[in-house]
DRENDO-1510 file (C-alpha; in Angstrom, 1 decimal, always signed):
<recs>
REC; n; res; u; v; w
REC; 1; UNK; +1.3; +199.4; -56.7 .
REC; 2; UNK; +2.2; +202.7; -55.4 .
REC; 3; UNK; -1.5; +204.3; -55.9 .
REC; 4; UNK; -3.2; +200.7; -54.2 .
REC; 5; UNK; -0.5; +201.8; -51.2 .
REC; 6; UNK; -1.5; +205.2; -51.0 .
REC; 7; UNK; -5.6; +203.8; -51.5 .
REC; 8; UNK; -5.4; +201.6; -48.7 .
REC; 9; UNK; -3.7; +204.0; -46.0 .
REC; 10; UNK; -6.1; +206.5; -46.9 .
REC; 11; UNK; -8.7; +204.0; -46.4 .
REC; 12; UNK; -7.0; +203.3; -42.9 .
REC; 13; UNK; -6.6; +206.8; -41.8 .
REC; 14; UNK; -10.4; +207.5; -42.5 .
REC; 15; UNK; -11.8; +204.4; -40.4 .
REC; 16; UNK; -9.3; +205.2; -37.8 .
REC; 17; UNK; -10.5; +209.0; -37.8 .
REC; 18; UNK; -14.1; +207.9; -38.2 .
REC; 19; UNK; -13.6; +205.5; -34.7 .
REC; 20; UNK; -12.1; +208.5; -32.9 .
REC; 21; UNK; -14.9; +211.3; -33.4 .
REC; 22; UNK; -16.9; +212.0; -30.8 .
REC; 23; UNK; -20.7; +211.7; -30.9 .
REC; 24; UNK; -23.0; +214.7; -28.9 .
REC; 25; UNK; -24.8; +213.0; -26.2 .
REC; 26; UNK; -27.8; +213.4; -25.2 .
REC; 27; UNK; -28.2; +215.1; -22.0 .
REC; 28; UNK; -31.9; +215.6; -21.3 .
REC; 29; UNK; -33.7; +215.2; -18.2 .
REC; 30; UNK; -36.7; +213.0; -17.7 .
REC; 31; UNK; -40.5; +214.7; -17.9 .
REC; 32; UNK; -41.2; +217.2; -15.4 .
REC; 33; UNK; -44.3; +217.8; -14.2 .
REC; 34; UNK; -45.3; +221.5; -13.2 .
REC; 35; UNK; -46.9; +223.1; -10.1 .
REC; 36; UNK; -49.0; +225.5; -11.4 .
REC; 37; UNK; -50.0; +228.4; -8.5 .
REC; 38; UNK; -53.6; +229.5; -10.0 .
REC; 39; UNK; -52.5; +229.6; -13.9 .
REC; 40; UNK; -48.9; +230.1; -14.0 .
REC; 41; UNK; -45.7; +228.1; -13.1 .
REC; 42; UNK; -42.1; +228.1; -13.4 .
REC; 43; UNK; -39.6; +225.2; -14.9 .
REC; 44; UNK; -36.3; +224.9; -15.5 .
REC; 45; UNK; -33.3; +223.1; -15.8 .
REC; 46; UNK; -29.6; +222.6; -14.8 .
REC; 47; UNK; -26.5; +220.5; -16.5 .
REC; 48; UNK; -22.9; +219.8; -15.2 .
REC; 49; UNK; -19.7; +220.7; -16.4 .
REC; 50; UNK; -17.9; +219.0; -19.3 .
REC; 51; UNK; -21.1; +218.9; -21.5 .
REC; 52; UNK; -19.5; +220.9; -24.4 .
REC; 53; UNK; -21.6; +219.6; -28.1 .
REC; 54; UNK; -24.0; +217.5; -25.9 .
REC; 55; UNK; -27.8; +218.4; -26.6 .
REC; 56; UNK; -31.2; +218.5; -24.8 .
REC; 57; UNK; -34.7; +218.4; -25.3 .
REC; 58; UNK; -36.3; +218.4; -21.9 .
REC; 59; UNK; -40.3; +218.3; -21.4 .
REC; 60; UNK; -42.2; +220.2; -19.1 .
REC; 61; UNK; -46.0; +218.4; -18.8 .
REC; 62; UNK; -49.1; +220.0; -18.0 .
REC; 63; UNK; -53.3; +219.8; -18.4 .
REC; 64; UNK; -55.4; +222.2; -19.9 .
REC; 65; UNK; -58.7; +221.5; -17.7 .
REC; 66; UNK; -62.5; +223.0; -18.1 .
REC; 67; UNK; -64.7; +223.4; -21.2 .
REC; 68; UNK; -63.2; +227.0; -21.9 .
REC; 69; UNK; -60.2; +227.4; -24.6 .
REC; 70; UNK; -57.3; +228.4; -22.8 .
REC; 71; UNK; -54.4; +230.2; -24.3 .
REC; 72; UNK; -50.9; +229.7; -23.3 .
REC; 73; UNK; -47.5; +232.3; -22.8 .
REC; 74; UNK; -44.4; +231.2; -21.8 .
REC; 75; UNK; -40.4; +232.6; -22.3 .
REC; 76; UNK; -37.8; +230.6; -21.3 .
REC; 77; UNK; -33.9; +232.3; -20.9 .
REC; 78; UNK; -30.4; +231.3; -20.4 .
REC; 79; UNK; -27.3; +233.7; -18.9 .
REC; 80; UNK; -23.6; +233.0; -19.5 .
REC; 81; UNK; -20.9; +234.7; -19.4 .
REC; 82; UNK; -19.8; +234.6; -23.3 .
REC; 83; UNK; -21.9; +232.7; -26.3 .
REC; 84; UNK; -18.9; +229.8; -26.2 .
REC; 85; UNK; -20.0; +229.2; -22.3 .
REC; 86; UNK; -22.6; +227.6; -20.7 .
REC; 87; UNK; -25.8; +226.4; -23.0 .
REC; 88; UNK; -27.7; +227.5; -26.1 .
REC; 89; UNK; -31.0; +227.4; -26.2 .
REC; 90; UNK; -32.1; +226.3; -29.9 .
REC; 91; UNK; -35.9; +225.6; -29.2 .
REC; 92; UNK; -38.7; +226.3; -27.6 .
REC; 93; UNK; -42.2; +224.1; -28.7 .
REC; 94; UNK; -45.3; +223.1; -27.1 .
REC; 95; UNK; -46.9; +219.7; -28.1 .
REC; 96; UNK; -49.7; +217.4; -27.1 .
REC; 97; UNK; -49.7; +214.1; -25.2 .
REC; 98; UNK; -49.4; +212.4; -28.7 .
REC; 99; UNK; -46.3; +214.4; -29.5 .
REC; 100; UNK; -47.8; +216.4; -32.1 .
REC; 101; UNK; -47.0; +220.2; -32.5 .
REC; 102; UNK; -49.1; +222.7; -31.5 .
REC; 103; UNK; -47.0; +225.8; -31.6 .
REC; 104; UNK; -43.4; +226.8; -31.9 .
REC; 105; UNK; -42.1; +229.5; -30.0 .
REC; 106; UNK; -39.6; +232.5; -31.6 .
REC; 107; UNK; -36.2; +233.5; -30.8 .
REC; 108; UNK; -35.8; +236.8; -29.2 .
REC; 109; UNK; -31.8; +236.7; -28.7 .
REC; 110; UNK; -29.5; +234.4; -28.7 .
REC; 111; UNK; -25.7; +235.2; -27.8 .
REC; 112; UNK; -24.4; +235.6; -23.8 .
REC; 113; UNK; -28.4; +235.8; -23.3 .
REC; 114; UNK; -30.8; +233.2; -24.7 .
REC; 115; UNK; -34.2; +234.7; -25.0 .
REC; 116; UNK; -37.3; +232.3; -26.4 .
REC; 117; UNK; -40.9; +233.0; -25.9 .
REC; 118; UNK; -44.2; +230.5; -27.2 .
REC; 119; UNK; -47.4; +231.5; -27.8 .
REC; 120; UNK; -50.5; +229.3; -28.6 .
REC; 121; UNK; -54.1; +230.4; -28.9 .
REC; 122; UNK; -57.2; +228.1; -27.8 .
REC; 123; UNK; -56.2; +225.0; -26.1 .
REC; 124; UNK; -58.7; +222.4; -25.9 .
REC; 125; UNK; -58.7; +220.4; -22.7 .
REC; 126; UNK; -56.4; +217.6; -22.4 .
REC; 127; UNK; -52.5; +217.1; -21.7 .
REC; 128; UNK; -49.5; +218.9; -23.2 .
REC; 129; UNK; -45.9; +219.6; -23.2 .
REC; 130; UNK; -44.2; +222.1; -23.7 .
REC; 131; UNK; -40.3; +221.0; -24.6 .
REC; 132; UNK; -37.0; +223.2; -24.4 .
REC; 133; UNK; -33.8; +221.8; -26.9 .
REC; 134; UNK; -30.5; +223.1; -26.9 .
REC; 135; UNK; -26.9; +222.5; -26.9 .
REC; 136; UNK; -24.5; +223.0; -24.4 .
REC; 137; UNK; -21.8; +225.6; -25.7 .
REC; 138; UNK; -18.6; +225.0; -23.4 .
REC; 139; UNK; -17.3; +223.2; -20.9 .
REC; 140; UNK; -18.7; +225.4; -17.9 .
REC; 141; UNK; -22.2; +224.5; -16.6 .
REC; 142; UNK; -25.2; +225.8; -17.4 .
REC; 143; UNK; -28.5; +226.3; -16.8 .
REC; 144; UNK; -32.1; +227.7; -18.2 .
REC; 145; UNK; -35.1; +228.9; -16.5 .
REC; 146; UNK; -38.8; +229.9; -17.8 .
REC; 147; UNK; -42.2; +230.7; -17.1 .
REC; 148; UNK; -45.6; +229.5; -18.3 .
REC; 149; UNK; -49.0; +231.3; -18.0 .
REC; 150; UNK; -52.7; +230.1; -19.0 .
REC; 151; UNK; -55.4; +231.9; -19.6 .
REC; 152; UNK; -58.9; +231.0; -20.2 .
REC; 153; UNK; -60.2; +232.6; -23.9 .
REC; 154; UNK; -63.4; +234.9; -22.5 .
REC; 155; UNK; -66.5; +233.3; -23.9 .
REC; 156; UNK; -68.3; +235.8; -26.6 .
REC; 157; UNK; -71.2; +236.6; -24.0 .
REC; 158; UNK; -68.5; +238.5; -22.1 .
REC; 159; UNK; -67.9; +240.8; -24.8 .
REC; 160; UNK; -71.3; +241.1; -25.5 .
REC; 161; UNK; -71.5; +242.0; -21.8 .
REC; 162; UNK; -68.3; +244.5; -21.7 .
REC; 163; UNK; -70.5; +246.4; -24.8 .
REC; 164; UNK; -73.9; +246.7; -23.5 .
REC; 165; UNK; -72.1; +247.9; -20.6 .
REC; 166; UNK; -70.1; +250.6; -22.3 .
REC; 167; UNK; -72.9; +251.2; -24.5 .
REC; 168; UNK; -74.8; +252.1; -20.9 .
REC; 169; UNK; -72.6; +254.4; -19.8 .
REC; 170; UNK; -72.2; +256.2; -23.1 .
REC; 171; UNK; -75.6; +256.4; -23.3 .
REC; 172; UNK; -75.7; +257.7; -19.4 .
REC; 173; UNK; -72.8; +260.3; -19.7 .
REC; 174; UNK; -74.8; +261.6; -23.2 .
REC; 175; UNK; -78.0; +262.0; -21.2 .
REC; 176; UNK; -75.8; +264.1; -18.6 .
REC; 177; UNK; -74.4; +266.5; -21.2 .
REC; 178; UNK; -77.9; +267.2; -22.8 .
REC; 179; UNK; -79.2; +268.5; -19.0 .
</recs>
């Protein structure tokens, strides 16, 4: 009788415990699309106090355009005074429309300064994403900021081009030694 007592307010505590606990929230923003000036743009992101455990994942969308590959930079940071302050950044990934991956991006710090960069090679044309998770780490407010580049993969004929023309003036400064 006494163990069946002893079962049953344990049983109580835990359900009472389990309605208590607080679940993290989801805090993202909705899709952002970005202004790119020629082929780079900044994005970036702000939450409000009282955040602390609640997590993100916002997208950034954008469109590869032209028959050339393109290949894509970006780094994406976040400031705070201490790591228990503000936000931690805990991803940085660029995907397609679909919402498969193409590339994960690589930690650099992480700490009072969150430090991410992404790099993807060869980017057929079409629409992408590239998405930013984290976690807010206090109860302050925080905020992260990044930038995003494109560049268009030179076509082989360029290099072919770049070495017949350093082939030519090899061959040029040669012929001016032998005189």
């Amino acid at each position: 009788m006494k163990n069946s007592k002893s079962l049953m307010a344990a049983m109580v505590f835990a359900t009472a415990s389990l309605g208590s606990t607080a679940f993290a929230a989801d805090i993202s923003t909705a899709p952002q699309a970005l202004t790119f000036v020629d082929t780079s743009a900044f994005f970036g992101d702000a939450f409000a106090m009282n955040n602390a455990s609640n997590t993100f994942a916002d997208h950034f969308t954008f469109a590869v355009t032209g028959t050339a590959p393109t290949n894509l930079d970006a780094i994406v940071s976040s400031i705070s005074r201490s790591a228990d302050t503000g936000l931690d950044i805990t991803g940085l990934s660029l995907f397609n429309a679909g919402g498969t991956l193409v590339s994960s991006g690589a930690s650099l710090q992480s700490g009072t300064i969150d430090v991410w960069t992404l790099k993807s090679d060869s980017l057929a044309a079409g629409n992408y994403y590239v998405q930013v998770s984290g976690t807010m780490a206090g109860t302050t407010s925080g905020a992260f900021g990044g930038a995003i580049m494109l560049a268009p993969v030179p076509e082989p004929e360029t290099y072919g081009m770049m070495l017949a023309g350093l082939g030519l003036v090899g061959f040029l400064a040669r012929r001016r030694k032998v005189k």
